[in-house]
N, C-alpha and C positions, 0 to 999 in steps of 0.2 A: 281629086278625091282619093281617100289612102283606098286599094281592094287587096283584099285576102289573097296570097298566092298558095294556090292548092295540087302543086301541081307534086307529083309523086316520087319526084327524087326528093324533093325540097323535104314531103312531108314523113318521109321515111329518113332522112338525114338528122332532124329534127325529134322524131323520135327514138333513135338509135341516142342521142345524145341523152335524153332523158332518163333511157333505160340505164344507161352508163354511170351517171351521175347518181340514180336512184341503188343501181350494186353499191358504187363508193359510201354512200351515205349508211345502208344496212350495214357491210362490212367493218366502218369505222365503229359502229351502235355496236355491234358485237365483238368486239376485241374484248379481251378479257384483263383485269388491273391485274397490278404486278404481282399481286399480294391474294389469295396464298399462291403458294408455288414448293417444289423441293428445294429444299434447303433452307425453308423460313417457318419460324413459330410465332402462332399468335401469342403476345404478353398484354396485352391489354386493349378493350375493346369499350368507349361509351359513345356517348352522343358529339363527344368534341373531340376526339383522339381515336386512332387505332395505331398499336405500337406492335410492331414485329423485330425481330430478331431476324436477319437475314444472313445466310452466306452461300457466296456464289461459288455454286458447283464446279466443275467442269464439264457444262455441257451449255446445249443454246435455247435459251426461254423463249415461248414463243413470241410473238410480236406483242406489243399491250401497250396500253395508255394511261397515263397515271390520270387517275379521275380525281385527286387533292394534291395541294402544295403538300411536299414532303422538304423533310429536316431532320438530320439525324445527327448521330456521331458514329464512324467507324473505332473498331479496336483489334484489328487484326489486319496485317498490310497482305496485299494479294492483289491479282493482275483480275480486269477484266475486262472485255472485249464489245464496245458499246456501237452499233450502228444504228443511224438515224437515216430516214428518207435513203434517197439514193448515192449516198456518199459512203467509203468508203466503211469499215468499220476502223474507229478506233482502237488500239491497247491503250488499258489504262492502271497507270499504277498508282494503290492508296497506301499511305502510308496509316498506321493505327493511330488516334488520338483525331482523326481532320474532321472540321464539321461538312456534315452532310447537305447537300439542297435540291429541288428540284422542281419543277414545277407543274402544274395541272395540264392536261390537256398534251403533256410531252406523252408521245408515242415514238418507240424503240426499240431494239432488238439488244438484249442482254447475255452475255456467255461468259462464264466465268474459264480464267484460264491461266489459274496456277495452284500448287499443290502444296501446303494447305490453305484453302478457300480466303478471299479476303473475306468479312464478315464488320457487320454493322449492326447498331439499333437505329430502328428509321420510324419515323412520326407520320403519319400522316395525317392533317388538318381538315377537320369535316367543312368550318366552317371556309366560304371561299376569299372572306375577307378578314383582318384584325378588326376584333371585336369595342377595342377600348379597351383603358385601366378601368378596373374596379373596385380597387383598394389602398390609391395613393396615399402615401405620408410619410413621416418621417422616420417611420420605422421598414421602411420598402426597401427590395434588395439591395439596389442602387444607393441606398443613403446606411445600411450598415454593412456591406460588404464590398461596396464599390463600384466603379464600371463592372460590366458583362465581359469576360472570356472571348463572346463572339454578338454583333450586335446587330441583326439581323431584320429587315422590314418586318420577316411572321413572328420572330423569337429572339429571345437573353440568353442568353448560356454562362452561366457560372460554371467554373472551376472548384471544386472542395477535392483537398490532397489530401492521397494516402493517411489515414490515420487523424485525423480532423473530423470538426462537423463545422456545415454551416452556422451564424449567429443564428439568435433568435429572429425573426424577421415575419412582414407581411407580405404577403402575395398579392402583387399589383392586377392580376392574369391569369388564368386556368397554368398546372404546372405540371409538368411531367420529371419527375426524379430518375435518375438513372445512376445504379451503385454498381462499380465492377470490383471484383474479387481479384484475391492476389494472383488466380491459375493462370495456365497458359494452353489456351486462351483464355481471359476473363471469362468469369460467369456471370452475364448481365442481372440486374431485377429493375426490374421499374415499378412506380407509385404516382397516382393522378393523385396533386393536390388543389382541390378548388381555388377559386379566388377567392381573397380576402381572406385567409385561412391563417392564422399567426401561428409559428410553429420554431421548433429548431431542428436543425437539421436540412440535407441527410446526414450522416457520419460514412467517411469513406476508410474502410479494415485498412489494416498496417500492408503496404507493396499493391493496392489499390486505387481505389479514385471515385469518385462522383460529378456527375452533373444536375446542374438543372437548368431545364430550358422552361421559360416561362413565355408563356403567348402573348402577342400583343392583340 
């Protein structure tokens, strides 16, 4: 016959473990997401996107957890200094133009650590899964501009160069536009274009550039 063992090392060992695991648990609940923070502006905020503009200072963020798949594009190369769990911290160097990625649920210590700032536009994805297309055919990115730039499980990224505009075209996917300017450093803008939205463009100015990343 199984009997309950109540004896008071046991039930104080046992307890000490609960409480322990009940900290971890609050602590993780309370970590705060990456976004906002110094060095980042909000550009865009709805029910399926929040777009910030980031660049990493030189100094050390404090811990946080990304609470959405993020995707972005950097445009400004800069060092920063990435620690995860108990491993060491990484340096890391981005070069400007690289697509961004990351995932839900990643908790980290971020420090930026060169002068001036690497700097990004970074997406973050409310919904936790790809939604489906919503407006396939033959007028869809893929079929009047080609493969994607970057071709990604959450996103497409097209490429439109300097001084160009996208064709006319349908959005298969919720779509986030991102125009940079000729300065140095770029001056980002962004534009949510719904699904199914037929449109042309962006147009990226003369010693600039555009993307668009469309959601799957």
């Amino acid at each position: 016959m199984f009997r309950w063992r109540n004896t008071l090392g046991g039930g104080m060992g046992v307890l000490n473990v609960f409480v322990i695991t009940a900290v971890l648990v609050v602590q993780a609940a309370e970590l705060p997401p990456p976004y906002p923070r110094p060095g980042t502006t909000a550009l865009l905020d709805n029910e399926v996107v929040a777009v910030w503009d980031v660049a990493w200072l030189k100094q050390k963020y404090p811990l946080h957890t990304h609470r959405y798949d993020l995707v972005g594009m950097s445009y400004a190369e800069g060092d920063r200094i990435i620690t995860q769990g108990d491993s060491p911290g990484r340096l890391v160097n981005t070069k400007a133009w690289v697509f961004q990625m990351n995932r839900a649920n990643v908790t980290h210590v971020e420090e930026g650590a060169s002068d001036p700032p690497m700097r990004a536009v970074q997406i973050e994805l409310k919904n936790p899964a790809p939604r489906g297309a919503a407006g396939e055919g033959p007028d869809g990115l893929r079929q009047v501009a080609g493969a994607p730039t970057v071709d990604h499980p959450r996103v497409a990224v097209w490429l439109v160069p300097g001084g160009s505009s996208a064709p006319k075209h349908r959005h298969s996917g919720d779509a986030v536009e991102m125009v940079f300017d000729a300065a140095s450093p770029p001056k980002p803008t962004v534009t949510f274009v719904p699904a199914a939205t037929v449109h042309t463009g962006p147009t990226a100015p003369e010693g600039g550039r555009a993307y668009i990343f469309e959601l799957k």
